[in-house]
N, CA, C and O atoms as CSV, one atom per row, in Angstrom:
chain,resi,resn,atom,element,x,y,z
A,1,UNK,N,N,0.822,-1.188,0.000
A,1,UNK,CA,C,0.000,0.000,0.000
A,1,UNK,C,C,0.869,1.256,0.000
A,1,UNK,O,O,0.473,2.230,-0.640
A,2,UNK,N,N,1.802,1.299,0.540
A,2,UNK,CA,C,3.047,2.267,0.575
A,2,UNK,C,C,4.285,2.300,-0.275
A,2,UNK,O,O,5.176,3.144,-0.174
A,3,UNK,N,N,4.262,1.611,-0.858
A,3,UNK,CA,C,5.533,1.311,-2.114
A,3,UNK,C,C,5.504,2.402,-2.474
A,3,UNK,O,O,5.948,3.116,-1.576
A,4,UNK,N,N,5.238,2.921,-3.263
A,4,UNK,CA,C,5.073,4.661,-4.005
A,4,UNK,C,C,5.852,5.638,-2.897
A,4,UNK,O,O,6.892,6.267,-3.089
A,5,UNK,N,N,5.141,5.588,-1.827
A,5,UNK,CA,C,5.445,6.653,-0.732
A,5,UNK,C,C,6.990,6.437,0.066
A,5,UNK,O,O,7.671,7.322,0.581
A,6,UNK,N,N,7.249,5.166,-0.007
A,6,UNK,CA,C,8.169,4.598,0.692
A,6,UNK,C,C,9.012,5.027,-0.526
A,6,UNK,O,O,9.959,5.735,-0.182
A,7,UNK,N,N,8.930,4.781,-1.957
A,7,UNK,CA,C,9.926,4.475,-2.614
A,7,UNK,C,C,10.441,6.279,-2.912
A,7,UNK,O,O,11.633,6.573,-3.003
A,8,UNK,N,N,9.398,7.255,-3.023
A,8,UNK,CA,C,9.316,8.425,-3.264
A,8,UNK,C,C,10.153,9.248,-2.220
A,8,UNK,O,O,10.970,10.071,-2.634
A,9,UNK,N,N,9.896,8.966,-0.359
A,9,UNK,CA,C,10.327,8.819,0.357
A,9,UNK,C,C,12.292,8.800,0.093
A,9,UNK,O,O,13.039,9.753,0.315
A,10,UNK,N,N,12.593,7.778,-0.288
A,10,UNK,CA,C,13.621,7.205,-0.138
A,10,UNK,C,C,14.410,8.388,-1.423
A,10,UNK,O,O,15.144,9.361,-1.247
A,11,UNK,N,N,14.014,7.939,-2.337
A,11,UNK,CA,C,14.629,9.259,-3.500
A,11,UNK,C,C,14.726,10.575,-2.513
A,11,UNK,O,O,15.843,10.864,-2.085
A,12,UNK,N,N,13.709,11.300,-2.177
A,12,UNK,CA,C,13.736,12.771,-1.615
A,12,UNK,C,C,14.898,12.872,-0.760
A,12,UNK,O,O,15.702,13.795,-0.892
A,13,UNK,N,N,15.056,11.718,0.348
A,13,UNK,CA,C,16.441,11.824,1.422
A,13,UNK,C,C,17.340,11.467,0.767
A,13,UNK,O,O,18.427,11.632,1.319
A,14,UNK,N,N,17.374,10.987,-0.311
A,14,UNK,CA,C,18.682,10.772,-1.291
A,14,UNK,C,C,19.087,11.788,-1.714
A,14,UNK,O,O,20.297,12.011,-1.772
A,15,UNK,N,N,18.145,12.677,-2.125
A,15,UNK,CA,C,18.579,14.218,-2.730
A,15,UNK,C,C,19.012,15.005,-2.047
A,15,UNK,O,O,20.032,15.613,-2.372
A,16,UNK,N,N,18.282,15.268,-0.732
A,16,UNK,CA,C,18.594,15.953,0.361
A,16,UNK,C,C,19.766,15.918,0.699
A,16,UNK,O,O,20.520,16.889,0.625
A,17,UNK,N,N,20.145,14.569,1.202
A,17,UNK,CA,C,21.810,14.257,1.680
A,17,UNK,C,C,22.457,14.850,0.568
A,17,UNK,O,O,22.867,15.959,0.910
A,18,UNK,N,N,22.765,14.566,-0.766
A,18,UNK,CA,C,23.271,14.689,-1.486
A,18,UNK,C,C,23.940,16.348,-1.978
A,18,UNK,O,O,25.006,16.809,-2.385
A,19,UNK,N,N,22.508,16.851,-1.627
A,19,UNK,CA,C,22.445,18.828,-1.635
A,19,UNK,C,C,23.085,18.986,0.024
A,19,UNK,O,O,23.750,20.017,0.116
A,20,UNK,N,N,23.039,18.426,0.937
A,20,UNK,CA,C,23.243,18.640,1.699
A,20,UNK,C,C,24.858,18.393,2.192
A,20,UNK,O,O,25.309,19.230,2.973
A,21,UNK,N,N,25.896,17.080,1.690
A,21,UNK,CA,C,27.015,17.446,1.695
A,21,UNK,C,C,27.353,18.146,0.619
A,21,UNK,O,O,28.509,18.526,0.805
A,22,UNK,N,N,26.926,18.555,-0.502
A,22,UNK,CA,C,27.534,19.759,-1.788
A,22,UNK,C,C,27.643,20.960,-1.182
A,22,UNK,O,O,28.478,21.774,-1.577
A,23,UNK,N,N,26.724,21.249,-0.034
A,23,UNK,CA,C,26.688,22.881,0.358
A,23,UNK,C,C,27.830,22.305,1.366
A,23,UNK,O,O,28.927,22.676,0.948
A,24,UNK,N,N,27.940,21.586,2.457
A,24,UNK,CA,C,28.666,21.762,3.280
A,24,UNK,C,C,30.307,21.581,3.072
A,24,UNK,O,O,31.194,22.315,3.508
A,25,UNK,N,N,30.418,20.525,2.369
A,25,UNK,CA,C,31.339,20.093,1.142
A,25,UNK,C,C,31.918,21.606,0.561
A,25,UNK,O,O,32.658,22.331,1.226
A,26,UNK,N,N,31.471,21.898,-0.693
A,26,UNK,CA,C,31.661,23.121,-1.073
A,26,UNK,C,C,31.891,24.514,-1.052
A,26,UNK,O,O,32.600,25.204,-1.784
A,27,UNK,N,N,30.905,24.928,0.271
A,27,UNK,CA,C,31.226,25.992,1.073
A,27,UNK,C,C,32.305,26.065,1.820
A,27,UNK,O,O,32.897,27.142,1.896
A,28,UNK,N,N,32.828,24.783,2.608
A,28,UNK,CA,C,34.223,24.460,3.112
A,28,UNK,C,C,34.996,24.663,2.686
A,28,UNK,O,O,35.765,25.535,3.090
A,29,UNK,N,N,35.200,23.903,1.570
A,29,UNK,CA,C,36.188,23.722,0.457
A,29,UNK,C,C,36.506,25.354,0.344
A,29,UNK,O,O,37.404,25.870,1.010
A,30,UNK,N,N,35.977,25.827,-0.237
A,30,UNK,CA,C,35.790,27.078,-1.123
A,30,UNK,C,C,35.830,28.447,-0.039
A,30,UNK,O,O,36.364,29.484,-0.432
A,31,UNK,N,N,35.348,28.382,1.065
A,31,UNK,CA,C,35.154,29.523,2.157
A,31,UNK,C,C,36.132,29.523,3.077
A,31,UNK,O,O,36.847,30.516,3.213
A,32,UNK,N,N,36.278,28.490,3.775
A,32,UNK,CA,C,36.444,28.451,4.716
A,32,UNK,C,C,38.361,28.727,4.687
A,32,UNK,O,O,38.960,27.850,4.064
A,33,UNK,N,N,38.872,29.376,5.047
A,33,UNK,CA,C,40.768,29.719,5.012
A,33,UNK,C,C,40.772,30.154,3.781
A,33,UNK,O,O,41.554,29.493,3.099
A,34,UNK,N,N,40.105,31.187,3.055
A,34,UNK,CA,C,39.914,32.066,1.812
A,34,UNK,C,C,40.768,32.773,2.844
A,34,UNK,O,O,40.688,32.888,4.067
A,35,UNK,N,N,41.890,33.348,1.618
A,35,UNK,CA,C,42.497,35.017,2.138
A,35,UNK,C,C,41.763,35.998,2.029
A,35,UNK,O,O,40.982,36.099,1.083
A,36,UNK,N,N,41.879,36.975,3.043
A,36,UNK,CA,C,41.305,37.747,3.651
A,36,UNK,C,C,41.400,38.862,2.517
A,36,UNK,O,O,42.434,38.870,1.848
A,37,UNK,N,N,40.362,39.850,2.227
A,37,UNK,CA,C,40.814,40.916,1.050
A,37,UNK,C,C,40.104,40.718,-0.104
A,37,UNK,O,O,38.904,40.458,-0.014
A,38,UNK,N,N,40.775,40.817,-1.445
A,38,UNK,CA,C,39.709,41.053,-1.861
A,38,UNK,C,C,39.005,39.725,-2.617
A,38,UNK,O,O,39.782,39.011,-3.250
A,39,UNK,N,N,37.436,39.309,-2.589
A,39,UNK,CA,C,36.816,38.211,-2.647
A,39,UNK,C,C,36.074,38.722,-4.256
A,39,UNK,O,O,35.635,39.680,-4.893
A,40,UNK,N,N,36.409,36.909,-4.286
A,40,UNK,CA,C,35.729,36.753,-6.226
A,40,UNK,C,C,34.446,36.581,-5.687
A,40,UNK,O,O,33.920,36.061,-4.702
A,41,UNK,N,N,34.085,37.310,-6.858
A,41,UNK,CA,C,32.560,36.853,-6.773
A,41,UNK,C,C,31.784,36.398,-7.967
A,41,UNK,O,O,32.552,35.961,-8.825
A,42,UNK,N,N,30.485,36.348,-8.329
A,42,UNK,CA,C,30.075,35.637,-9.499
A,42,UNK,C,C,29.175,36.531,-9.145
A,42,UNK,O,O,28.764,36.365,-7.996
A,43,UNK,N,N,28.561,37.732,-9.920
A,43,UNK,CA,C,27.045,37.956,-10.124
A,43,UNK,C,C,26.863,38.784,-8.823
A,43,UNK,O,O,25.807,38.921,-8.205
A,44,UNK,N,N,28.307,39.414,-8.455
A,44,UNK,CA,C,28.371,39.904,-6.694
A,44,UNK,C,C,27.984,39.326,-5.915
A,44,UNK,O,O,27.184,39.915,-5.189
A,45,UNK,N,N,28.213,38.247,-5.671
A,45,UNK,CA,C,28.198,36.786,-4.721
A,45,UNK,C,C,29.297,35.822,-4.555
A,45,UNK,O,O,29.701,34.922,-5.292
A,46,UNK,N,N,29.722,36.286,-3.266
A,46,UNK,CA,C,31.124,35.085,-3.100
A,46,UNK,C,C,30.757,33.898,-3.894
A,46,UNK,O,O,29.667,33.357,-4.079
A,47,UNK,N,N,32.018,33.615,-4.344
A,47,UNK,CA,C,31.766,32.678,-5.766
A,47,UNK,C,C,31.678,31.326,-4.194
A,47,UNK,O,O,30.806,30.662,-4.755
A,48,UNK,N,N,31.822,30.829,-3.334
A,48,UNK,CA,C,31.246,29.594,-2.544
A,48,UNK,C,C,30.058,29.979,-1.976
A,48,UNK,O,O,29.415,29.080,-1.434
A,49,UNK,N,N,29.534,31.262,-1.962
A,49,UNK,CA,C,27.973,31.107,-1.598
A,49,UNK,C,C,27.422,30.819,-3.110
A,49,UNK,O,O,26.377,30.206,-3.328
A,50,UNK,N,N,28.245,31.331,-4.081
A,50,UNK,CA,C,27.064,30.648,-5.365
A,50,UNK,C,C,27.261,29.621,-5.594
A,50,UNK,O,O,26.351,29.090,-6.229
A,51,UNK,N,N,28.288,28.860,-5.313
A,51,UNK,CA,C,28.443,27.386,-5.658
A,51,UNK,C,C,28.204,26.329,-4.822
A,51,UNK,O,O,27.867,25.206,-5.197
A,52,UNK,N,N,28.418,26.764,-3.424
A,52,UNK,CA,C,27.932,26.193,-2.088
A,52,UNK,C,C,25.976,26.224,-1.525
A,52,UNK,O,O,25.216,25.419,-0.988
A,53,UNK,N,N,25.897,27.360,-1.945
A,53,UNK,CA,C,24.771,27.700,-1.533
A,53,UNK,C,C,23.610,27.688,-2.498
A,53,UNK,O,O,22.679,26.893,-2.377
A,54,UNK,N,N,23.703,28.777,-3.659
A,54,UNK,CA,C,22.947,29.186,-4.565
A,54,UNK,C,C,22.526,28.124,-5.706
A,54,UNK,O,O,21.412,27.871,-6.163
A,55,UNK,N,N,24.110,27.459,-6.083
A,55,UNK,CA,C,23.453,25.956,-7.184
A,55,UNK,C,C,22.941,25.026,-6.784
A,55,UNK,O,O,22.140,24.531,-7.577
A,56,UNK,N,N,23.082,24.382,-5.567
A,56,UNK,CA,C,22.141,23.476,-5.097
A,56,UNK,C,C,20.851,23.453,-4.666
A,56,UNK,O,O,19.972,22.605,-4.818
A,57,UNK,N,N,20.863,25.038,-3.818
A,57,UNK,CA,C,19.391,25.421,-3.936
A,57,UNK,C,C,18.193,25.547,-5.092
A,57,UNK,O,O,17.116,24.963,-5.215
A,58,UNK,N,N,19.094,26.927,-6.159
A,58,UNK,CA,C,18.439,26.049,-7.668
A,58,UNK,C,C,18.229,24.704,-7.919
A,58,UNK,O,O,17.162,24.254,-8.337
A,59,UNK,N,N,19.341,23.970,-7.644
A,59,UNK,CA,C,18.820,22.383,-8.636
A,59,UNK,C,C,17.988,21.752,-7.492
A,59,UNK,O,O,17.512,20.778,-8.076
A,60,UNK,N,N,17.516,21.705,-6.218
A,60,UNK,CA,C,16.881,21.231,-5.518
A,60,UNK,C,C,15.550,21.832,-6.019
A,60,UNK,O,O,14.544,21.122,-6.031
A,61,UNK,N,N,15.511,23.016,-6.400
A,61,UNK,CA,C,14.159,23.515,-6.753
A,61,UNK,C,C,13.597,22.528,-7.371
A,61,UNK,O,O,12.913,21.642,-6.859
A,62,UNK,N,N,13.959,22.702,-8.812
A,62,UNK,CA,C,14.199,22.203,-10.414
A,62,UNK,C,C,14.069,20.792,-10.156
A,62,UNK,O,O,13.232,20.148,-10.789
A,63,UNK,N,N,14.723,20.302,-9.391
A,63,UNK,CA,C,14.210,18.530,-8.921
A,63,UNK,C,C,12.976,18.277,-8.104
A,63,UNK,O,O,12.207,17.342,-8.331
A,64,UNK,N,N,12.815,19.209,-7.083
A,64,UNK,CA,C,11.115,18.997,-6.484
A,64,UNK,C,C,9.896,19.373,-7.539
A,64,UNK,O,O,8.786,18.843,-7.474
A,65,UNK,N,N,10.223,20.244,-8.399
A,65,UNK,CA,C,9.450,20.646,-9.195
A,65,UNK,C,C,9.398,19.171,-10.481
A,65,UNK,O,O,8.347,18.531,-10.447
A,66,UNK,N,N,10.148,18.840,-11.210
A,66,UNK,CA,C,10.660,17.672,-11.893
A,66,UNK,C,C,9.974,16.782,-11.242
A,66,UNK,O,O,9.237,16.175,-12.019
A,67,UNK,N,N,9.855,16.319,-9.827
A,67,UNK,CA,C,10.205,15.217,-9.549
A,67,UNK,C,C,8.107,15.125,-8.828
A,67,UNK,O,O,7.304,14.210,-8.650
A,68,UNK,N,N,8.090,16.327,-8.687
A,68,UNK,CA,C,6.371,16.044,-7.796
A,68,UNK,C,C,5.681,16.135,-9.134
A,68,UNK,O,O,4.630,15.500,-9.221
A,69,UNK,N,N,6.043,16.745,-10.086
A,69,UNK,CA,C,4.860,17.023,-11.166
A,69,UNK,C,C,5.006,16.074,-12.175
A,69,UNK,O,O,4.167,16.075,-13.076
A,70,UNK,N,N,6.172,15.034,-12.196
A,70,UNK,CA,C,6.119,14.043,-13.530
A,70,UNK,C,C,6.107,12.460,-12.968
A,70,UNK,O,O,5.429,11.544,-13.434
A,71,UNK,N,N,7.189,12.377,-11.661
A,71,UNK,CA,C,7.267,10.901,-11.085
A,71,UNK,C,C,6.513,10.656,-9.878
A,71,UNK,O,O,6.550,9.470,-9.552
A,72,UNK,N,N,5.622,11.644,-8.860
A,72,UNK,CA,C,5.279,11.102,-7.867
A,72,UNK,C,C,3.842,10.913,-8.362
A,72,UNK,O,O,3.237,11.675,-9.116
A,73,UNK,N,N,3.194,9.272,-7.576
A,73,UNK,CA,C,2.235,9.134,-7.827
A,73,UNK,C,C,0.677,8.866,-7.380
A,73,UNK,O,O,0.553,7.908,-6.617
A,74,UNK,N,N,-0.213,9.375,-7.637
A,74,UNK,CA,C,-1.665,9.784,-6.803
A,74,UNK,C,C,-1.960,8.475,-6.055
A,74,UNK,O,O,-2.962,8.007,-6.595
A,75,UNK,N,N,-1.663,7.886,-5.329
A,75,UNK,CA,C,-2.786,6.201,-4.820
A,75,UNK,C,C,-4.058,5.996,-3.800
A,75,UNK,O,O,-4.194,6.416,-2.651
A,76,UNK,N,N,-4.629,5.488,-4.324
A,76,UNK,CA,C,-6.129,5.355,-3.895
A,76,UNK,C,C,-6.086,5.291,-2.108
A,76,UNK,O,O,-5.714,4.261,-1.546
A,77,UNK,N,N,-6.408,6.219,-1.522
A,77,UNK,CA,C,-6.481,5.966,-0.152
A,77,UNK,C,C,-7.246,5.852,0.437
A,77,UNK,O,O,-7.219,6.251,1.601
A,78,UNK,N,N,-8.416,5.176,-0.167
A,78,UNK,CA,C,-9.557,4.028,0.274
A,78,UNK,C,C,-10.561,4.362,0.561
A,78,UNK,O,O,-11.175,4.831,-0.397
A,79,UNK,N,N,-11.369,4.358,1.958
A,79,UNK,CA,C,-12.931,4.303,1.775
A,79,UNK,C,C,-12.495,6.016,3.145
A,79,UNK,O,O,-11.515,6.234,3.858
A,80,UNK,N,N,-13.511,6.641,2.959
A,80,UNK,CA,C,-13.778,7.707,4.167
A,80,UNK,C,C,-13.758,7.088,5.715
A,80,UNK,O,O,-14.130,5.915,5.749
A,81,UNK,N,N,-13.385,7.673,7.024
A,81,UNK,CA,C,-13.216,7.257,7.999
A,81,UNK,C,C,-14.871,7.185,8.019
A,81,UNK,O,O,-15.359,6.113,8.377
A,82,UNK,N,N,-15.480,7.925,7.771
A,82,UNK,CA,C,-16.648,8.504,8.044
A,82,UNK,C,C,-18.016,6.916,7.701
A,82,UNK,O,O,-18.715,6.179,8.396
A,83,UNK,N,N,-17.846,7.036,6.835
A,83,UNK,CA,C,-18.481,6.013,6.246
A,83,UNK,C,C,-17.993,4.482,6.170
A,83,UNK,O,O,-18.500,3.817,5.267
A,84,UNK,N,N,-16.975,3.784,7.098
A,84,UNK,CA,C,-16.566,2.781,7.160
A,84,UNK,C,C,-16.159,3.038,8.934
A,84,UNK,O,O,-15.800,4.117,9.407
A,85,UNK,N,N,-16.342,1.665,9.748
A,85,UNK,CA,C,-16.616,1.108,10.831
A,85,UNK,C,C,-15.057,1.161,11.309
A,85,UNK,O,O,-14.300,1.806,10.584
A,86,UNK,N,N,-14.587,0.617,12.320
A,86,UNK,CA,C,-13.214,-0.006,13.276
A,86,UNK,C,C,-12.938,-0.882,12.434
A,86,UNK,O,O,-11.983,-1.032,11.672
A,87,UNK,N,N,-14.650,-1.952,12.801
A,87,UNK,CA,C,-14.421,-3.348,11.846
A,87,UNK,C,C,-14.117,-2.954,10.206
A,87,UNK,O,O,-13.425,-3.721,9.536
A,88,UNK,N,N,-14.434,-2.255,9.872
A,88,UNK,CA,C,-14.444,-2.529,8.260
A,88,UNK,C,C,-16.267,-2.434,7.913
A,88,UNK,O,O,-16.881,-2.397,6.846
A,89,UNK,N,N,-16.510,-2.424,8.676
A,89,UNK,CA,C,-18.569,-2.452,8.278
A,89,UNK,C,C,-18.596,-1.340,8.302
A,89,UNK,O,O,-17.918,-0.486,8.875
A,90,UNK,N,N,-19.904,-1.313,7.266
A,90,UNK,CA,C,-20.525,0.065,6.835
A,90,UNK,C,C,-21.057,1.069,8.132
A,90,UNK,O,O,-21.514,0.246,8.925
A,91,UNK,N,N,-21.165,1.933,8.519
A,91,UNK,CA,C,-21.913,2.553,9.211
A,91,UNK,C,C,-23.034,3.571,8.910
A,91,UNK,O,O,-22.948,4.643,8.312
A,92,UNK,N,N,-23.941,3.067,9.383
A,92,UNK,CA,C,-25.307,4.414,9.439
A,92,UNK,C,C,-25.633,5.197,10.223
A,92,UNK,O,O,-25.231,4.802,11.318
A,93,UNK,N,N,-26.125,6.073,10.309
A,93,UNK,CA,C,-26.161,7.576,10.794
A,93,UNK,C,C,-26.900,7.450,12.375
A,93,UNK,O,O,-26.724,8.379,13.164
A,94,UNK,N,N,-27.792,6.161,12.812
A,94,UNK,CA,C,-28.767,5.779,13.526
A,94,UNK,C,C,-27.304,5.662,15.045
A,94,UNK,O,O,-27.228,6.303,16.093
A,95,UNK,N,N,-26.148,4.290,14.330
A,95,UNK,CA,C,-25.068,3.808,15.052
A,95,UNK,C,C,-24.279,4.533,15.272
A,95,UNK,O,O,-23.526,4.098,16.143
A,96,UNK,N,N,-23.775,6.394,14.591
A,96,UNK,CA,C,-23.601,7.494,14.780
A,96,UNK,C,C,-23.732,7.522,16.178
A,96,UNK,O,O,-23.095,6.967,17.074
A,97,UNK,N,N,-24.782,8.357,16.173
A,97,UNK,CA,C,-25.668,9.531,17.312
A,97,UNK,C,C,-26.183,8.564,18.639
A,97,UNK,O,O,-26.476,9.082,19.717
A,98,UNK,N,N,-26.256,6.961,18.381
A,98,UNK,CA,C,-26.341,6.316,19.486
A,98,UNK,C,C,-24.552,6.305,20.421
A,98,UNK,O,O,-24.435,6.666,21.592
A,99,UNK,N,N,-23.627,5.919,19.739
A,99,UNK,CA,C,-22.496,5.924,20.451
A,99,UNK,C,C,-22.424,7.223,20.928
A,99,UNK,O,O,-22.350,7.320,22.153
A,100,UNK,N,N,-22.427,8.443,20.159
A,100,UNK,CA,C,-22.527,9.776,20.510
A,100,UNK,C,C,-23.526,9.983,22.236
A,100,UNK,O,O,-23.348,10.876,23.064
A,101,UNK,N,N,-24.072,9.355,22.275
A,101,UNK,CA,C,-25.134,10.126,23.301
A,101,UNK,C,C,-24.530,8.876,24.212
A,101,UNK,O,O,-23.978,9.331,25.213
A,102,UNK,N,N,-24.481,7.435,24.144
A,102,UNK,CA,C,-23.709,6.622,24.539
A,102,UNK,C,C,-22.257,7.300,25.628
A,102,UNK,O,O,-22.139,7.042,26.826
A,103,UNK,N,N,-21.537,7.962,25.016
A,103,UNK,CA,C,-20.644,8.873,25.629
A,103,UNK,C,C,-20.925,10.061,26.461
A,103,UNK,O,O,-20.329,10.349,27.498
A,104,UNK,N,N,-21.891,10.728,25.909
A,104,UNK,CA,C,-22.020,11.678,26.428
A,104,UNK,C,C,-22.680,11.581,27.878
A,104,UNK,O,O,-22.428,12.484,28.676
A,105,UNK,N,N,-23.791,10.175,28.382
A,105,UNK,CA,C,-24.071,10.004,29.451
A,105,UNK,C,C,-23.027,9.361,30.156
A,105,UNK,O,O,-23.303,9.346,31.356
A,106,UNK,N,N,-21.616,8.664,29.833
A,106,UNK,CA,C,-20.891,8.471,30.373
A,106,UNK,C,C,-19.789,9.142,31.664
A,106,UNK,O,O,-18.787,9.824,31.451
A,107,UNK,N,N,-20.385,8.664,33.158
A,107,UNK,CA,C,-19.275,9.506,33.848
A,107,UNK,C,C,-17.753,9.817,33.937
A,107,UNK,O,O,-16.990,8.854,33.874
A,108,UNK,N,N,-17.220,11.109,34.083
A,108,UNK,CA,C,-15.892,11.328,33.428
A,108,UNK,C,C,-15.096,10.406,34.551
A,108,UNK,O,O,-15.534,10.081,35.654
A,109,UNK,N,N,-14.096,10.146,34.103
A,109,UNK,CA,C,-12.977,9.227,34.849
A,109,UNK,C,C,-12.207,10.049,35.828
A,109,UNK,O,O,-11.743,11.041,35.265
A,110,UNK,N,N,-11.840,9.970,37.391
A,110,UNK,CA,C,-11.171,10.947,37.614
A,110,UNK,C,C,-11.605,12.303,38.746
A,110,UNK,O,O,-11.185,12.900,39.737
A,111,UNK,N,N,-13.106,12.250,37.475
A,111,UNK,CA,C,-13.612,13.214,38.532
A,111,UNK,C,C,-14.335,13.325,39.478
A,111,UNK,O,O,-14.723,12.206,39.811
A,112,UNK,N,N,-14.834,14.303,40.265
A,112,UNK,CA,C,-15.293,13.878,41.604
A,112,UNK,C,C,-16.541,13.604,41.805
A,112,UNK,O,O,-17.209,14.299,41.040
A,113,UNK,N,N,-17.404,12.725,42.660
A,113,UNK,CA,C,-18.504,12.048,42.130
A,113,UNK,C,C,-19.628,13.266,42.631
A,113,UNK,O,O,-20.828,13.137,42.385
């Protein structure tokens, strides 16, 4: 019943990790014991916030977008709580409003008599 979700699931934390050591990875690499003075940039953006930060964020976009609108898929998630029982039996509106009032004359647990 979950294959889809599980498998969809499993891709997304694949991506994640993946964007997730590139920024930390990259920004390191690239930032971190840079000489002090004057800094490259790309587009006036330290060139490791655009490569650390800015491209993975783009392609993470570009892949949730890719990835929810062409490969993830709709699955039937069955009957309404509403209209189906604990057991699995149908319920009518009569077996409703009896449990309902059923409860409601019920004394609270706890409290004082």
């Amino acid at each position: 019943m979950y294959v889809h979700g599980r498998r969809e699931a499993v891709v997304i934390l694949a991506v994640w990790a993946t964007c997730l050591i590139w920024t930390v990875g990259t920004s390191y690499a690239l930032g971190y014991g840079a000489p002090t003075g004057a800094v490259e940039t790309i587009w006036g953006i330290p060139h490791w916030v655009f490569w650390g930060v800015l491209v993975p964020w783009v392609a993470a976009t570009v892949f949730s977008l890719v990835f929810s609108l062409g490969f993830m898929a709709d699955d039937d998630l069955g009957e309404a709580l509403d209209d189906v029982g604990v057991d699995g039996a149908d319920v009518d509106e009569a077996d409703v409003n009896e449990a309902a009032a059923t409860a409601r004359d019920r004394p609270e647990k706890g409290g004082s008599p």
